[in-house]
C-alpha positions as CSV (number, residue, x, y, z in Angstrom):
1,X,47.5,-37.6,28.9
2,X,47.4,-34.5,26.2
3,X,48.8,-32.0,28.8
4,X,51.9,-35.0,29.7
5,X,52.5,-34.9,26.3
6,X,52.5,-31.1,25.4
7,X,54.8,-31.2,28.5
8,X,57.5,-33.8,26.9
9,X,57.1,-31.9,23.4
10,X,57.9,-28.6,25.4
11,X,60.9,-30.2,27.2
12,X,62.2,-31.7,24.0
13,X,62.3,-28.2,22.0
14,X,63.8,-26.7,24.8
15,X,66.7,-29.2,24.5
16,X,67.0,-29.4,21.1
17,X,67.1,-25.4,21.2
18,X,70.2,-26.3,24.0
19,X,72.0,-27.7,21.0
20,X,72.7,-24.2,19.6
21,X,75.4,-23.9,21.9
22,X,77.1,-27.1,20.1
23,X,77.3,-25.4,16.6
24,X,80.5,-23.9,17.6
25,X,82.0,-27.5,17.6
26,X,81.2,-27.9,14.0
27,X,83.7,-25.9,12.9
28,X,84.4,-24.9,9.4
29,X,84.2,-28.7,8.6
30,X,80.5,-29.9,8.9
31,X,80.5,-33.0,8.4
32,X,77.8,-35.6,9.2
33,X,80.7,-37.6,11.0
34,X,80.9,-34.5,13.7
35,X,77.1,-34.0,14.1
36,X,76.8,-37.8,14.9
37,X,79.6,-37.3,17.1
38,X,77.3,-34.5,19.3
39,X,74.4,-36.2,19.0
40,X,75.8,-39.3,20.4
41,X,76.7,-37.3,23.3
42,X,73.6,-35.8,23.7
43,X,71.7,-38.6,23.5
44,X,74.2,-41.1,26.1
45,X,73.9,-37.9,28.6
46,X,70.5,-38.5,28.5
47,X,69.0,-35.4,26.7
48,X,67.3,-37.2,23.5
49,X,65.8,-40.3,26.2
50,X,64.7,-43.5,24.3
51,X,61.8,-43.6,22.8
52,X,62.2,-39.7,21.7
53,X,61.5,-38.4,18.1
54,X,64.1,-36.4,16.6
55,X,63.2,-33.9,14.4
56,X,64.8,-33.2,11.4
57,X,64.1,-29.6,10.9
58,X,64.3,-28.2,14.6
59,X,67.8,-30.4,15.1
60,X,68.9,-29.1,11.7
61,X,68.4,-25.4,12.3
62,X,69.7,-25.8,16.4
63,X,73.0,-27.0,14.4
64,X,73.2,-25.1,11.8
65,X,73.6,-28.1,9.2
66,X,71.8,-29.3,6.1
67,X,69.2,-31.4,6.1
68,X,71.0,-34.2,3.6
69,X,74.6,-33.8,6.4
70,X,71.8,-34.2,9.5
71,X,70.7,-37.5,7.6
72,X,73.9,-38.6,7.5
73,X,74.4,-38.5,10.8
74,X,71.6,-40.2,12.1
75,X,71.9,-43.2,9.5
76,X,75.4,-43.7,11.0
77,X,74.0,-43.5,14.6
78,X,71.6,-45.9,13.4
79,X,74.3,-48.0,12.2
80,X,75.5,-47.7,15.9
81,X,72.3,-49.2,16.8
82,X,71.4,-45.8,19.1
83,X,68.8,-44.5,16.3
84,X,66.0,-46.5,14.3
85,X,64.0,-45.2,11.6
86,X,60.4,-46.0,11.7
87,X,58.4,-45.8,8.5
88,X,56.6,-42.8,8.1
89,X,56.7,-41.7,11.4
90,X,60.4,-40.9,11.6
91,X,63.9,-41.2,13.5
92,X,63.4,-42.1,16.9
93,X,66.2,-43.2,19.8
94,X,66.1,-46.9,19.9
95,X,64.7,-48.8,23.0
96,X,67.1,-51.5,23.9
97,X,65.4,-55.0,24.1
98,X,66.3,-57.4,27.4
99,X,67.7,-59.6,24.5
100,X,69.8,-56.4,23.4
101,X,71.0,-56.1,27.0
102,X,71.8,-59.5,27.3
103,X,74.1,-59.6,23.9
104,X,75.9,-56.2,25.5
105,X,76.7,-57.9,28.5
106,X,78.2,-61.1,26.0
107,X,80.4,-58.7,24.1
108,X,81.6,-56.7,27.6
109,X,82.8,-60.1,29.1
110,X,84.4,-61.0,26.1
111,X,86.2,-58.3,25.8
112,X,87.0,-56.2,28.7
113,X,88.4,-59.1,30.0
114,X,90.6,-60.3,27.1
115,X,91.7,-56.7,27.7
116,X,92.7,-57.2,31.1
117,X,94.0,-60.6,30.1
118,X,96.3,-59.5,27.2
119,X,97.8,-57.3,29.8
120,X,100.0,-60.3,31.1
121,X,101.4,-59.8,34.7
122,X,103.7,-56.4,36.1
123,X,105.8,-54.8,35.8
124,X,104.1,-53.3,33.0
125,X,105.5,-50.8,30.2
126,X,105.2,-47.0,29.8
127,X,101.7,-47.2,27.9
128,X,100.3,-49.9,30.0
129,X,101.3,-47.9,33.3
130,X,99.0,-44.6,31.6
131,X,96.2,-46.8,30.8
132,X,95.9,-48.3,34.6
133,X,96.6,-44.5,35.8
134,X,93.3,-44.0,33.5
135,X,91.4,-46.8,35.6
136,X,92.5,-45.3,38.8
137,X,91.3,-41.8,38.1
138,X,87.9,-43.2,37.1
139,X,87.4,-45.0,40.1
140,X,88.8,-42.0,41.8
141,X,85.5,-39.9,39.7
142,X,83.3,-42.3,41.0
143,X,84.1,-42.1,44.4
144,X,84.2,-37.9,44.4
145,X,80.6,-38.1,42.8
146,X,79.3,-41.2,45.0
147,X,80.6,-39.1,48.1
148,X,79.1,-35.9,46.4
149,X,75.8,-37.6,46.0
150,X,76.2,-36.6,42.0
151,X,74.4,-39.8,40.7
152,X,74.8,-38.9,37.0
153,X,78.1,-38.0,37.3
154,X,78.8,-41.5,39.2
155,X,77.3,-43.0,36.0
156,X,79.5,-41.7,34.0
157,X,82.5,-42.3,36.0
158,X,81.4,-46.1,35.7
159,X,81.2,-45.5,32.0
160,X,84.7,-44.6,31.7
161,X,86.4,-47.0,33.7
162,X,85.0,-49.6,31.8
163,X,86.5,-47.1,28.8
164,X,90.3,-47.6,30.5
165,X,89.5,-51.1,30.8
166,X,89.3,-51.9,27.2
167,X,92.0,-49.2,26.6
168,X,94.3,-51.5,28.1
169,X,94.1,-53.2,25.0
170,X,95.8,-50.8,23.2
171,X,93.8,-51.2,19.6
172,X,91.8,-48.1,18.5
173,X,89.4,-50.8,16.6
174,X,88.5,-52.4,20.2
175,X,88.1,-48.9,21.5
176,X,85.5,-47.8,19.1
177,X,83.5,-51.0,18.8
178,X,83.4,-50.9,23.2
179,X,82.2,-47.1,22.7
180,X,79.2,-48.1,20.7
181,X,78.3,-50.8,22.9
182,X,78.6,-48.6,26.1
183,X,76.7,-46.2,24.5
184,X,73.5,-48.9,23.8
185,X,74.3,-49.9,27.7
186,X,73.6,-46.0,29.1
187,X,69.7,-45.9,26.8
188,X,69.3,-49.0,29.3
189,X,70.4,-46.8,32.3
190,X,68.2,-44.1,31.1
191,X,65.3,-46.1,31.1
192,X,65.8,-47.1,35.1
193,X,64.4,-44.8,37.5
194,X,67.4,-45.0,40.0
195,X,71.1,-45.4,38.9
196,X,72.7,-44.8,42.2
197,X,71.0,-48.5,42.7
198,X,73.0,-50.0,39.5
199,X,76.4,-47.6,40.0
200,X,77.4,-47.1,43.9
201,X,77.6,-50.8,44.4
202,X,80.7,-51.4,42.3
203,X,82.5,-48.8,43.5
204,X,84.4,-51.1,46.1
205,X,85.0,-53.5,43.5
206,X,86.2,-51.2,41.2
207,X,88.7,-50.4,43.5
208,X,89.6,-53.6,43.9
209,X,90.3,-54.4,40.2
210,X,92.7,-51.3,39.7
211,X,94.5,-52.1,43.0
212,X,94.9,-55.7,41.6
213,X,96.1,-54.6,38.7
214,X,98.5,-51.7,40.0
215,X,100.1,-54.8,42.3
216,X,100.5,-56.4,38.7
217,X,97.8,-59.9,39.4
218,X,95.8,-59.7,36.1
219,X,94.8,-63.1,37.1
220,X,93.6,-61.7,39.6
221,X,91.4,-58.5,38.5
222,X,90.3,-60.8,35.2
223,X,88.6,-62.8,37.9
224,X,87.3,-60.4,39.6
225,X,85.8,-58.6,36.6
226,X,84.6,-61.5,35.7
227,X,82.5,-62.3,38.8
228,X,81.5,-57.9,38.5
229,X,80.3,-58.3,35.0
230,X,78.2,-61.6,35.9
231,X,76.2,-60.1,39.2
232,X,76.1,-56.5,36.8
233,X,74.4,-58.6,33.8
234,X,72.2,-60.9,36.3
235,X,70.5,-58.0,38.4
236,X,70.4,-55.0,35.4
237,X,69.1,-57.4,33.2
238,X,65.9,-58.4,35.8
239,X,65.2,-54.7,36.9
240,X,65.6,-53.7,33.3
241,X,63.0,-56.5,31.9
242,X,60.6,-55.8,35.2
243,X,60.6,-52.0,33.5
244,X,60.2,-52.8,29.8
245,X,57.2,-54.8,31.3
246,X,55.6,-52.0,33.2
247,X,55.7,-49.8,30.1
């Protein structure tokens, strides 16, 4: 058990040490606003994994920043429900609950289809034409990394169509709040041992939404979004809750 865990202490400097090469992001302007930014990255790509503690100090000198601008940033990713501060132990990245997972999957249906619904039927205008050309090269991502056996990459692909999906939207607010919770959705991901399992699936039925909604039938790819997000929600949400069990 002591070696496992010298091992994950190692592998956890050695990434945080990674984040050297994301000082140059900060600019002149180092705010707390852009260090959440590349942390949130970091952590939704999967290199702070839930559960981890984040140090202060070694994150703080990787980036360059002040301890009081590193604070910042992790009390607004906390705010984003990615981070939790535990009492005299530290800052830690959160551990979605099944009930967490549960109240993502409310929100998604909610509003990815009101997206999709809002849309109205073809022939659409200039900005709605760019956001369903967004959808299309997603599912066109996912297919090159399901083909390319890149699993991770097919992960993210997912990630951002669902992106383009709310984008159809066209309100900045509704993008930012689906960022956040598609964020808490990929610390579920990270947690499962096998996201091919969770991702390949619905690449057909991606397809099948943008096609739907490149012939102009938003009736048609709000249903079937619908009936993706349910069978999504229904078999994550049991693998996920069979995992938290086993620890």
């Amino acid at each position: 058990m002591a070696g496992g865990a010298a091992k994950n202490d190692q592998w956890r400097l050695t990434e945080v040490a990674s984040l050297e090469g994301d000082r140059a992001l900060l600019g002149r302007s180092s705010t707390a606003e852009r260090v959440a930014d590349i942390l949130r990255d970091r952590i939704t790509e999967g290199f702070f994994p839930p559960g981890a503690r984040l140090s202060e100090e070694s994150i703080g000198g990787a980036l360059g920043v002040s301890r009081n601008t590193l604070r910042e940033a992790f009390r607004l990713l906390t705010h984003e429900r990615l981070l939790v501060h535990e009492l005299n132990r530290g800052v830690f990245v959160r551990v979605v609950t099944v009930e967490d997972l549960e109240d993502i999957y409310r929100v998604r249906m909610l509003v990815e289809c009101a997206a999709v619904r809002g849309l109205g039927p073809g022939p659409y205008d200039a900005a709605a034409t760019g956001a369903i050309a967004a959808i299309e090269a997603a599912v066109q991502a996912g297919e090159d990394a399901s083909e390319g056996r890149e699993w991770q990459a097919l992960s993210t692909a997912n990630i951002r169509f669902h992106q383009a999906v709310v984008a159809l939207a066209g309100s900045p607010r509704t993008d930012e709040l689906m960022r956040g919770v598609l964020a808490e959705l990929r610390l579920v991901f990270h947690v499962m041992a096998d996201p091919r399992r969770f991702h390949a699936p619905y690449l057909t039925r991606n397809r099948h939404i943008v096609e739907a909604l490149q012939a102009g039938d938003t009736a048609e790819a709000e249903g079937l979004l619908l009936s993706y997000l349910e069978d999504s929600r229904t078999q994550l949400s049991g693998a996920y809750a069979q995992r938290i069990a086993e620890g």
